[in-house]
C-alpha positions in Angstrom: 3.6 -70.4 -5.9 2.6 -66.8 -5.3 -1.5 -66.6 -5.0 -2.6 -63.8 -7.9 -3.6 -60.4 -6.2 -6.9 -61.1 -5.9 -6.4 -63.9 -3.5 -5.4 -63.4 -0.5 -2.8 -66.0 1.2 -4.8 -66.0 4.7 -8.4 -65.5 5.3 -10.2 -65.7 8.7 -13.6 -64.7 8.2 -16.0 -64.5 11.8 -13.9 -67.3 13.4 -15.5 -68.6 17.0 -14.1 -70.9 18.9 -14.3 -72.1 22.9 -13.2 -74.1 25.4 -15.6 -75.5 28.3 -17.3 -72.1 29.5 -14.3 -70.0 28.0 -15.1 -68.3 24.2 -11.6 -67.6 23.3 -12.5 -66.3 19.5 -15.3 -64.8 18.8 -15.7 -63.6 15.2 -12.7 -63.3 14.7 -11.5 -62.1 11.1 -7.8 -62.0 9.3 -7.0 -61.1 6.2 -3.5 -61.4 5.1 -2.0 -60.7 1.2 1.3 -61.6 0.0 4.2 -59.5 0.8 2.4 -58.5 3.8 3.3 -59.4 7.5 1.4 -59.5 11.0 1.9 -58.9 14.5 -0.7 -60.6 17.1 -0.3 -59.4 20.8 -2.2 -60.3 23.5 -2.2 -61.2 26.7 -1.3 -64.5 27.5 -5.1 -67.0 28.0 -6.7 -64.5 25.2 -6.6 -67.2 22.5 -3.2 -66.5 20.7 -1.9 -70.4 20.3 -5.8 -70.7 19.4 -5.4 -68.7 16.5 -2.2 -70.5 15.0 -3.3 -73.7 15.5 -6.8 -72.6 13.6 -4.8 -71.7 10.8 -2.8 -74.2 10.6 -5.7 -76.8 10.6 -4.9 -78.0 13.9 -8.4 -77.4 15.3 -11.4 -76.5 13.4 -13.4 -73.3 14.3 -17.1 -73.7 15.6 -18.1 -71.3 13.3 -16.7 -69.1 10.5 -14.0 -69.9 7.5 -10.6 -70.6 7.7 -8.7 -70.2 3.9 -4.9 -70.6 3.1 -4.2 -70.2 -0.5 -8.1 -70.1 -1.4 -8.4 -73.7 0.7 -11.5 -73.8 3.4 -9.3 -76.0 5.6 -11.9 -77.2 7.6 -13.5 -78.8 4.2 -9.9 -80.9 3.4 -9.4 -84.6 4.4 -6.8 -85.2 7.1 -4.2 -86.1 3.9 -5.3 -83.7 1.9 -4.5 -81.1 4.8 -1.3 -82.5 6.0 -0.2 -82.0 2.0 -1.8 -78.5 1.6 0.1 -77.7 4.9 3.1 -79.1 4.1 3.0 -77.3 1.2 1.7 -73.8 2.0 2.5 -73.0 5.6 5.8 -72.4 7.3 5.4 -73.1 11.6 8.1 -71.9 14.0 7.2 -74.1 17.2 7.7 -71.7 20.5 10.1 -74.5 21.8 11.8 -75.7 18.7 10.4 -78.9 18.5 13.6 -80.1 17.1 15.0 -84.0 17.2 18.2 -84.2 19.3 19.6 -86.9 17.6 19.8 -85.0 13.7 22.6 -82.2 13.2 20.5 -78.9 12.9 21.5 -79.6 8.9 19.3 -82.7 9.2 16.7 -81.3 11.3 16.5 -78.5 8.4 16.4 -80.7 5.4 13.4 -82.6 6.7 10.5 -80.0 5.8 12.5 -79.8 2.2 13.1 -83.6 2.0 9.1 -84.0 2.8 8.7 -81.6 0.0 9.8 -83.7 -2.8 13.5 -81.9 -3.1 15.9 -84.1 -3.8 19.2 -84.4 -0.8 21.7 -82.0 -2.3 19.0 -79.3 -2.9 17.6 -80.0 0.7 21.3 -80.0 2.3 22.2 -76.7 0.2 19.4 -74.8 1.4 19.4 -75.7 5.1 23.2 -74.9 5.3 22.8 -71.3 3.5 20.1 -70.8 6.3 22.1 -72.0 9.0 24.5 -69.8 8.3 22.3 -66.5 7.8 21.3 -67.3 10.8 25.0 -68.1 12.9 23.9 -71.7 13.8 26.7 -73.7 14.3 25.4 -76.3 12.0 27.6 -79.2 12.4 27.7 -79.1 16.2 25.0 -82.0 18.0 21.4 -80.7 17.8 21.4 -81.2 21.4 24.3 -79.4 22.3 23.0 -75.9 20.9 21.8 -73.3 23.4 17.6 -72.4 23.4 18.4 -69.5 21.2 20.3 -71.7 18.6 18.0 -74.5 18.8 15.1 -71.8 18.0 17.0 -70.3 14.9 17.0 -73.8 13.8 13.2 -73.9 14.2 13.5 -70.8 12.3 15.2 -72.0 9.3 13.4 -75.2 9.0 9.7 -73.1 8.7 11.4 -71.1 6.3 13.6 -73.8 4.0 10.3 -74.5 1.7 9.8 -70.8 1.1 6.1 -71.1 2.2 3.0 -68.8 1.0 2.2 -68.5 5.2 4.9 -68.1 7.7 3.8 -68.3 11.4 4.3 -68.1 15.1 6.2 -66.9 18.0 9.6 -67.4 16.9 11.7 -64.9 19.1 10.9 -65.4 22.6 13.9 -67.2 24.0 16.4 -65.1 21.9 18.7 -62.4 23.1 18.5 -58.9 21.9 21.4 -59.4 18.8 19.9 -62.8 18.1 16.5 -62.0 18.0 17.2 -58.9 15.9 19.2 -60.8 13.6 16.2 -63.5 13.1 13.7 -60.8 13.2 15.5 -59.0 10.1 15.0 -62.4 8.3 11.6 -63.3 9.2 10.4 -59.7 7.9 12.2 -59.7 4.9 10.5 -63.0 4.2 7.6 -61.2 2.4 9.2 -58.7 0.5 11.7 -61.4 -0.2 9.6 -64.2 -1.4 6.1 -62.9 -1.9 4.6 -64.5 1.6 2.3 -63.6 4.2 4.0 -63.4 7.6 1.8 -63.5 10.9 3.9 -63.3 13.8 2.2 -63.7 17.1 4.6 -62.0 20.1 4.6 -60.4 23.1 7.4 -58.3 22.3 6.6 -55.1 21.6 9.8 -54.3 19.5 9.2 -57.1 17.3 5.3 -56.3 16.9 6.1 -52.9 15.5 8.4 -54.3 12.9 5.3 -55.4 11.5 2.9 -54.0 8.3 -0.4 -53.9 10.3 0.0 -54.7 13.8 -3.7 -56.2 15.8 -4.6 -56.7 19.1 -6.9 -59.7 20.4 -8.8 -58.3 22.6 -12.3 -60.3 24.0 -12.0 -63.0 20.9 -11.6 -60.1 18.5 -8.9 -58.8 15.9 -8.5 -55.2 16.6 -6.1 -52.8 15.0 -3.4 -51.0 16.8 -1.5 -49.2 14.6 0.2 -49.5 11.2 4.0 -50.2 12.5 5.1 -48.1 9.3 
């Protein structure tokens, strides 16, 4: 489902948040349309997991709006969220969150199975990712290396062809592997007509971006446009 042009995929609009004495967002605002991508640096403690688990639905802003595909997420039910997320949002997990006891075909297929596709669709699609990707997919999920396990990761956020791809997905790769996922996570928009925000502190893979922001003091600032 591609959101028509007036609607944008993501829309953060004056998001606050805190922790104890700590204001880690403070008006923060995000607008994201499809076939656009995202870079989010930042040190680390300035609020960067806090924004991707805010629009994910993980934790619901103080104040201010959080929209994917048109939905205030903070207005859903905790069913009607976990569908609309399911749905709508691709997550790459910093540390794969993968089960070692699937292959990393079975770890794929999950998200897809989840979805409603029926096994052969599911198993088709993770295995063409797989392979984009060089993972050795019929090797033990818990013989793959970090980088492996995090392609994995990769291909599993992207096997439902979400409207919203997020995260850090790149951080334990090496230079060839993390330019090869790289190249696929950026042609995700142009690809498939998503939104891609891709929170990093790698300044290579920030500049790959359309718009690349800093966080800076709770706030969304722009750097630079990466092209």
């Amino acid at each position: 489902m591609t959101p028509p042009p007036t609607q944008p995929v993501l829309r953060l609009s004056d998001v606050v948040y805190g922790v104890a004495e700590r204001q880690l967002l403070a008006g923060a605002d995000l607008t994201v349309p499809a076939g656009r991508s995202v870079s989010v640096m930042g040190p680390s403690g300035s609020g960067k997991s806090t924004l991707l688990m805010c629009l994910m639905g993980l934790i619901r802003p103080e104040f201010g709006r959080v929209e994917v595909m048109g939905e205030n997420l903070a207005r859903l039910s905790p069913r009607a969220l976990a569908a609309h997320r399911r749905r709508h949002i691709g997550m790459v997990f910093q540390f794969g969150e993968l089960l070692p006891e699937l292959t990393p075909v079975e770890n794929v297929m999950i998200a897809s199975l989840l979805a409603g596709d029926l096994a052969d669709t599911a198993r088709s699609r993770a295995e063409k990712l797989l392979h984009g990707l060089g993972v050795p997919h019929r090797t033990a999920t818990q013989d793959l290396s970090g980088g492996e396990r995090q392609r994995v990761a990769v291909a599993r956020a992207l096997v439902n062809t979400p409207e919203l791809l997020a995260d850090e997905p790149t951080g334990s790769l090496d230079g060839e592997h993390r330019e090869a996922v790289a190249d696929l996570l950026f042609s995700t928009p142009r690809d498939h007509g998503c939104a891609l925000v891709v929170v990093t502190h790698d300044p290579a893979v920030a500049s790959r971006a359309d718009v690349r922001l800093h966080l800076h003091e709770g706030r969304l600032v722009q750097v630079e446009e990466a092209r």
